[in-house]
DRENTIDO-7596 format. One line per 2 residues: number of its first residue (from 1); for each residue x, y, z of N, C-alpha, C. Coordinates in pm, whole numbers, plus 50000, padded with zeros to 5 digits. Layout:
NUM) X/Y/Z/X/Y/Z/X/Y/Z | ...
END
This chain:
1) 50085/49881/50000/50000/50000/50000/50088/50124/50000 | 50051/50242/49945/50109/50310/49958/50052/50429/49997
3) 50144/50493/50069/50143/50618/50192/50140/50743/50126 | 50091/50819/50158/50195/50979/50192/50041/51008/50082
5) 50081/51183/50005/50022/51276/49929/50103/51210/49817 | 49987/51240/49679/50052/51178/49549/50055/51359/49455
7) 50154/51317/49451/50202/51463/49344/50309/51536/49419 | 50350/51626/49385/50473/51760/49450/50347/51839/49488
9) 50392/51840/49599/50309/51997/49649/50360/52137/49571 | 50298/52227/49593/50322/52300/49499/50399/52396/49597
11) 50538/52453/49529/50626/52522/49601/50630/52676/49631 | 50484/52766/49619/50485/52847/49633/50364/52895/49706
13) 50346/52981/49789/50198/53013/49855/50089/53089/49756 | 50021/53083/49714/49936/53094/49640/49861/53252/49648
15) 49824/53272/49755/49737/53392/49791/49896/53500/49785 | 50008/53481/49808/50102/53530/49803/50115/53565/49672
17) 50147/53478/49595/50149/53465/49407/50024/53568/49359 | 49931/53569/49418/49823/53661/49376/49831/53781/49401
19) 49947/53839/49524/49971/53958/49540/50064/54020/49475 | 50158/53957/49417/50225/53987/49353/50190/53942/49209
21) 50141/53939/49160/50070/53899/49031/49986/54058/49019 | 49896/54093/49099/49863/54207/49119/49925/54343/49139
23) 50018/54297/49152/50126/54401/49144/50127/54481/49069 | 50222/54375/48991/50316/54348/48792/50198/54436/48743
25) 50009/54292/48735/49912/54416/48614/49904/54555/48702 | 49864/54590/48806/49826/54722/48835/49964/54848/48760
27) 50102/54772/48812/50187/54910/48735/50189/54888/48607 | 50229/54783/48499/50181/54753/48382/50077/54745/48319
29) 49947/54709/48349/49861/54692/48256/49838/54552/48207 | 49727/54535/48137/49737/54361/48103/49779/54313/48012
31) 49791/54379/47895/49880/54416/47797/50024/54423/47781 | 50065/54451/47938/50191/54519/47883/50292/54393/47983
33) 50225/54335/48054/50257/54230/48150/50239/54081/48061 | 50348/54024/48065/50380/53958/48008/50408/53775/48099
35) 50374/53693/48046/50438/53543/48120/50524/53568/48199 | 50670/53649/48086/50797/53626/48150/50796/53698/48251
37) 50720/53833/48277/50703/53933/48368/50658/53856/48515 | 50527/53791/48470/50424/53720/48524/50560/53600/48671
39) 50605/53504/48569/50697/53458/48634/50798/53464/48695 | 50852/53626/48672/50967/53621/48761/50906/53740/48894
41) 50829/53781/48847/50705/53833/49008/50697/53759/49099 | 50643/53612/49050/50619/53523/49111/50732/53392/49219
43) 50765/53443/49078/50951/53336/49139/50915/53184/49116 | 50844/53171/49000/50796/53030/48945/50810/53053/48806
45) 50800/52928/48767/50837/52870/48579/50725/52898/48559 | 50695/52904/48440/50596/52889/48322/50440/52792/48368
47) 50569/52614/48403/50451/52552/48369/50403/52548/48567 | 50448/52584/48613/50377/52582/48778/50255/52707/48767
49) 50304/52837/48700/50177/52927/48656/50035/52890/48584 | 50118/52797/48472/50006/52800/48430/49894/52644/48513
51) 50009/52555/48596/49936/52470/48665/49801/52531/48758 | 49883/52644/48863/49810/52709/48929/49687/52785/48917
53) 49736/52887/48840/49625/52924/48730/49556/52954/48614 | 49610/52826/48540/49532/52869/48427/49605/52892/48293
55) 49568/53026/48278/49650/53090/48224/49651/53270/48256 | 49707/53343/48136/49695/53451/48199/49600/53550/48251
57) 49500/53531/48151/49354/53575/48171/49259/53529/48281 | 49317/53387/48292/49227/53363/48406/49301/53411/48559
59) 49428/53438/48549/49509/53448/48671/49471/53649/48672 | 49436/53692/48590/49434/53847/48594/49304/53840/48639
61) 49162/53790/48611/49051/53786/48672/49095/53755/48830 | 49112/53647/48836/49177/53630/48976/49245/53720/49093
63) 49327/53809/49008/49391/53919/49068/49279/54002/49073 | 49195/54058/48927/49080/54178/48927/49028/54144/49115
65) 48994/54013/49099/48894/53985/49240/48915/54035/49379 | 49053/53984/49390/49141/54010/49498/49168/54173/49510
67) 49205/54248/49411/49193/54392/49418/49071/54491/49457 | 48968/54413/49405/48854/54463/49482/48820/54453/49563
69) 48836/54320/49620/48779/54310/49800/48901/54414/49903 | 49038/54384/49820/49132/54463/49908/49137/54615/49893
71) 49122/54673/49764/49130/54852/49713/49022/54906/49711 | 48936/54783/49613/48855/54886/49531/48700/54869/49576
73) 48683/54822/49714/48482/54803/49748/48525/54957/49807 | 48626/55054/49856/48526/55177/49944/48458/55244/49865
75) 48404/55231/49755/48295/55307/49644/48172/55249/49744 | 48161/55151/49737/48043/55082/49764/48010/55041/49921
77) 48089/55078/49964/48115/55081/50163/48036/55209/50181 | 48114/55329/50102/48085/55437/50132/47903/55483/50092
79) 47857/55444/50004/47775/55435/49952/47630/55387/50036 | 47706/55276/50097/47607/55225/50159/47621/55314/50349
81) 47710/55351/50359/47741/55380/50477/47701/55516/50529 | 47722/55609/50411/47694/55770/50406/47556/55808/50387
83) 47517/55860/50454/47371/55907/50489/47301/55960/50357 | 47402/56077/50247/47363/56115/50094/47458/56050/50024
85) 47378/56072/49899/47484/56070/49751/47616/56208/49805 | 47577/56263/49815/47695/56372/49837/47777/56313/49919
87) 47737/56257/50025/47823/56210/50140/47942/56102/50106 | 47841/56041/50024/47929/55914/49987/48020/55972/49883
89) 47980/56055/49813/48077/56060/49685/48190/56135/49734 | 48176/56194/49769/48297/56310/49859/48386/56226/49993
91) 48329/56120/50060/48379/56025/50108/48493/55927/49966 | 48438/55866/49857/48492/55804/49800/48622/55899/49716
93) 48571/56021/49661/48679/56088/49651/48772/56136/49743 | 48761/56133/49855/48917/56148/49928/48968/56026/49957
95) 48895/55945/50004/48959/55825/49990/49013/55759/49913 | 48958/55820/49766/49046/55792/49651/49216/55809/49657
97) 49203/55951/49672/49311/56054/49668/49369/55976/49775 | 49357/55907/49844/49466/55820/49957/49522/55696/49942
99) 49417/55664/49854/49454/55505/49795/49534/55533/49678 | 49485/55605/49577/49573/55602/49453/49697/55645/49462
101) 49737/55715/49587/49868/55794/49604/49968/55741/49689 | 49918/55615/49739/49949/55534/49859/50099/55433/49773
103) 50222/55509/49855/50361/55509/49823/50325/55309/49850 | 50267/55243/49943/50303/55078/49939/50253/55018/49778
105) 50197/55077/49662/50182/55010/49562/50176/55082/49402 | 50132/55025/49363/50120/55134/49225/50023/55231/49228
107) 50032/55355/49167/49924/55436/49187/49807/55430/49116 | 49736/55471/49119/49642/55492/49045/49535/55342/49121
109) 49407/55363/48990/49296/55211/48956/49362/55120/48921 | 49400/55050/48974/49400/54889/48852/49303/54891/48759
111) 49150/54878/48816/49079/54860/48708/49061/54940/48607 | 49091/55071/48631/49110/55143/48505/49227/55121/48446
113) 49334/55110/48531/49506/55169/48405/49518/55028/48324 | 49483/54889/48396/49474/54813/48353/49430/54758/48200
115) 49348/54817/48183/49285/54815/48075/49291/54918/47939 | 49421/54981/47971/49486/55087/47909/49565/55020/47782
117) 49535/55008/47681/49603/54984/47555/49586/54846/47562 | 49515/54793/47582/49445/54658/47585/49436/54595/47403
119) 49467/54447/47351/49411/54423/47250/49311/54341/47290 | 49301/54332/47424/49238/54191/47449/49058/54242/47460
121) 48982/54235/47410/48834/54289/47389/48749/54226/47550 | 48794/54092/47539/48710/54029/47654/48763/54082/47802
123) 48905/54133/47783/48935/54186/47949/48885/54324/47937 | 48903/54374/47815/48852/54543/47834/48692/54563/47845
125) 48625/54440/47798/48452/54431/47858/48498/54435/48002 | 48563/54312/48051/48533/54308/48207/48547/54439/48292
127) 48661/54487/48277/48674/54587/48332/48583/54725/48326 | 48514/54697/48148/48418/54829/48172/48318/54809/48285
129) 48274/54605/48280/48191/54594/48308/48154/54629/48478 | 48299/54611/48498/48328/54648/48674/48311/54799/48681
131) 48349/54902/48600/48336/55043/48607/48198/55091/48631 | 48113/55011/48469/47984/55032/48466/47930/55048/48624
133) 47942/54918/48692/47891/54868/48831/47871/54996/48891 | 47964/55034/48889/47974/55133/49034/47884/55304/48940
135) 47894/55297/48848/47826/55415/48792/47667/55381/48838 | 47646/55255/48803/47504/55229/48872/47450/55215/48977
137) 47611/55136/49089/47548/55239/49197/47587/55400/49281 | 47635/55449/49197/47589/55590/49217/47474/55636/49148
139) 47423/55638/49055/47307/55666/49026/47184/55582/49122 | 47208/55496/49114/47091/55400/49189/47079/55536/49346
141) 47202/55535/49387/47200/55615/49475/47147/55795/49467 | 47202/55830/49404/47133/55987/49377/47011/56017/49345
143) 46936/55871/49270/46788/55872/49259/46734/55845/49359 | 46762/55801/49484/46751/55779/49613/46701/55876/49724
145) 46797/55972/49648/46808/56118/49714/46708/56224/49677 | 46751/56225/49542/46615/56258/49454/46464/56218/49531
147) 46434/56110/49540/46328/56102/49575/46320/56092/49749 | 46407/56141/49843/46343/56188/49980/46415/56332/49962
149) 46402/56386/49851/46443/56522/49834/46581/56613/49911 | 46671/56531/49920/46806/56518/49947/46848/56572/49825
151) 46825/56560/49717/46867/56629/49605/46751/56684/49524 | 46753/56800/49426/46617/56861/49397/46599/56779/49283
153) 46434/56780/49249/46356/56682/49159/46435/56660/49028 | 46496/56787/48962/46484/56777/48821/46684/56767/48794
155) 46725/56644/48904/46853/56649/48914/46875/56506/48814 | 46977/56522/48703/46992/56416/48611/47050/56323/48676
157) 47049/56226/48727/47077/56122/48835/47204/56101/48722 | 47128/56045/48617/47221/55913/48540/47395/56048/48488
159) 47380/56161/48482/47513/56290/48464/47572/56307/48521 | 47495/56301/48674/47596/56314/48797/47648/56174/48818
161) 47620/56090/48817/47659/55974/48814/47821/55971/48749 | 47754/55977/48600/47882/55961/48580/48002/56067/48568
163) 47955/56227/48589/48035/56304/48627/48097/56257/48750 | 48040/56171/48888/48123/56126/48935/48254/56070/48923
165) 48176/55947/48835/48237/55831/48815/48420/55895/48721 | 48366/56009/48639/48492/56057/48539/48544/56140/48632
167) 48537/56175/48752/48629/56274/48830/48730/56153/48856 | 48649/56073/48938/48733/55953/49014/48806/55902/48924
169) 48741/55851/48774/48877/55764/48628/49007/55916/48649 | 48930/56018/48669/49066/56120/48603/49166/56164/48710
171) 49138/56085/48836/49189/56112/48952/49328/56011/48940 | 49217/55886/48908/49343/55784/48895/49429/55797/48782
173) 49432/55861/48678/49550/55905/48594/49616/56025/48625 | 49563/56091/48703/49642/56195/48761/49733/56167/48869
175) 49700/56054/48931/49806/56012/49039/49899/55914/48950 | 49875/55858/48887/49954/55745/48793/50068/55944/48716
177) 49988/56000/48661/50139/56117/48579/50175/56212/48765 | 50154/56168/48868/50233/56255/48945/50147/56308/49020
179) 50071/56302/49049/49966/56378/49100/49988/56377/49300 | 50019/56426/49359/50026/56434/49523/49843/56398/49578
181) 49878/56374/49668/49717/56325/49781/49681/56464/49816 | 49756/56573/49804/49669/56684/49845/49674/56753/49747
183) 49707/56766/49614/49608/56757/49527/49540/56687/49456 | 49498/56591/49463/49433/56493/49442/49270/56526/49516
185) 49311/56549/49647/49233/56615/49745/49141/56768/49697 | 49242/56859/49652/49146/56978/49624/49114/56946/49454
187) 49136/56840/49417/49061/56818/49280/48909/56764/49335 | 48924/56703/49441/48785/56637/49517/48698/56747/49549
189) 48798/56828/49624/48691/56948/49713/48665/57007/49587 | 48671/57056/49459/48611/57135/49355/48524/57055/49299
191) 48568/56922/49262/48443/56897/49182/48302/56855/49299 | 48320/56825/49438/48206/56877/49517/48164/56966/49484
193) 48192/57080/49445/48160/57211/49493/48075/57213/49378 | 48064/57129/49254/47958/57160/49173/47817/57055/49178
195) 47808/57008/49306/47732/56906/49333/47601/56968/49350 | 47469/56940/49305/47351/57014/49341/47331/57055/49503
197) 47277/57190/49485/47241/57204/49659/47078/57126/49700 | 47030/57091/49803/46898/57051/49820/46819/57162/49789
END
């Protein structure tokens, strides 16, 4: 009879490999990150990557996942947490401006820079499709407001929405060309300042 585990265990920690996998795409892009890139991040061959996961597309979804539960839910924390649409959005924009500028990683979105010069059609859906998300719920939210008159009747939910949503994309390329957390910050406090009054 025979004993023990059948196969090699696999010589690297996994959730580890995913942080650094996340890395590489957030300062590169998915495009621009490559196997060989991929593997020496990792400090594994070819074929242990692609044992683990997949391949590259499926190991970048993988990462997308992991980046959101770790960076990218305070859209949707805040959202649910902040009493208005104003509250929350002005919450998510400084908190932006702290995360994207935050010296422990690359700056900026992943999910946006990521998807920056992309040939790949099916990762640049996903990622709109993750952007989309959050445009809907800010709108979901401002119509919210709208109707316990937190915001006045004839306020275009679905404009501000995504006037949000394009402060925050242009925040994260502004910290990716250089951009400091305190200005990053009074790019926040202005575009508040054009937020409807009640």
């Amino acid at each position: 009879m025979v004993t023990g585990q059948r196969g090699r265990p696999r010589s690297f920690d996994r959730d580890a490999a995913l942080d650094k996998a996340m890395l590489a795409f957030w300062e590169r892009g998915y495009e621009a990150t490559s196997i060989a890139d991929l593997t020496a991040s990792l400090g594994i061959g070819a074929p242990s990557l692609y044992a683990a996961f997949g391949d590259k597309r499926k190991l970048f979804d993988e990462v997308v996942a992991v980046y959101g539960c770790r960076y990218g839910d305070f859209a949707s924390v805040a959202l649910a947490e902040e009493p208005t649409a104003r509250a929350a959005v002005a919450r998510i924009l400084r908190e932006a401006a702290e995360i994207y500028t935050d010296p422990a990683h690359p700056r900026g979105c992943m999910v946006i820079s990521a998807a920056i010069n992309t040939t790949s059609e099916e990762v640049a859906q996903a990622l709109r499709e993750r952007r989309n998300a959050n445009l809907v719920m800010f709108e979901s939210r401002i119509r919210a407001d709208v109707a316990t008159g937190a915001l006045p009747a004839d306020t275009d939910a679905r404009a501000l929405a995504r006037y949000a949503g394009a402060v925050l994309q242009g925040m994260s390329q502004q910290s990716r060309d250089g951009a400091s957390r305190e200005e990053l910050e009074a790019v926040a406090e202005r575009a508040l300042a054009a937020w409807p009054a009640a």
